[in-house]
N, C-alpha and C positions, 0 to 999 in steps of 0.2 A: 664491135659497134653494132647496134641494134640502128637497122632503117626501117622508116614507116612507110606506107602511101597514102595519099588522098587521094580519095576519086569526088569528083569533083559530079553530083550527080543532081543537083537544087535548082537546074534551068528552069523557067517558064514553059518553053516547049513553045511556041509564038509560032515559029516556023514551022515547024513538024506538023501543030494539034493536034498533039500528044504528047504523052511523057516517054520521051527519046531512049532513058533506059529500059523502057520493058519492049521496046519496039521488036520484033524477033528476027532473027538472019538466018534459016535453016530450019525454023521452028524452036528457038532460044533467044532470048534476051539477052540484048546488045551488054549489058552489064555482068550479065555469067562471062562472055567474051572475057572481056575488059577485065574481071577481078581474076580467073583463069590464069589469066597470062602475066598479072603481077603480083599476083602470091607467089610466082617462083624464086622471086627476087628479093623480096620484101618478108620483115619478117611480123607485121602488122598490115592489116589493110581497114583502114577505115572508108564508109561511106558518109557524106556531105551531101543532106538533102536539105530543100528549103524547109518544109510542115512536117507534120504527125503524117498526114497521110501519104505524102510520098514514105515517109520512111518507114510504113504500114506495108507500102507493095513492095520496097525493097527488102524488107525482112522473110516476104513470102519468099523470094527468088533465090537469094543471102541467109539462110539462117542462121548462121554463123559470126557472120560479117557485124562487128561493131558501126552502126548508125549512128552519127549526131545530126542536130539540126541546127541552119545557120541562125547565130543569134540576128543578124540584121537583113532582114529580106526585102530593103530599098534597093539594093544592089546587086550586083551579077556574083553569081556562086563564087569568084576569088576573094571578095571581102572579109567571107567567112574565115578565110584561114591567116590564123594570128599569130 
């Protein structure tokens, strides 16, 4: 059986005033953390950003890592997943 993961990464960032994925913990992006630790499990890893340009700076950090964007950005990044 093939498992995926969504990472779940299309916040606003409202709280933070910033975008929480590139935020760094050690001098690394909180999202190298996070994809790190669930590629070991998983045998896809997708990233869920809301625009183009979040998934502009996630591909800088991920180059690897398949990006989609959520088709409906009225709503909190769990809509996206269908």
């Amino acid at each position: 059986m093939k498992l995926s993961c969504l990472i779940l990464a299309g916040g606003k960032s409202c709280r933070m005033g910033r975008y929480k994925p590139l935020i760094k913990l050690k001098g690394k992006p909180l999202i190298l953390y996070v994809y790190k630790t669930v590629r070991k499990f998983f045998d896809d890893v997708i990233v869920v950003v809301k625009d183009a340009e979040q998934e502009k700076k996630i591909k800088k950090v991920l180059k690897r890592v398949k990006v989609v964007k959520d088709e409906r950005k009225e709503s909190s990044p769990l809509i996206g997943i269908k």
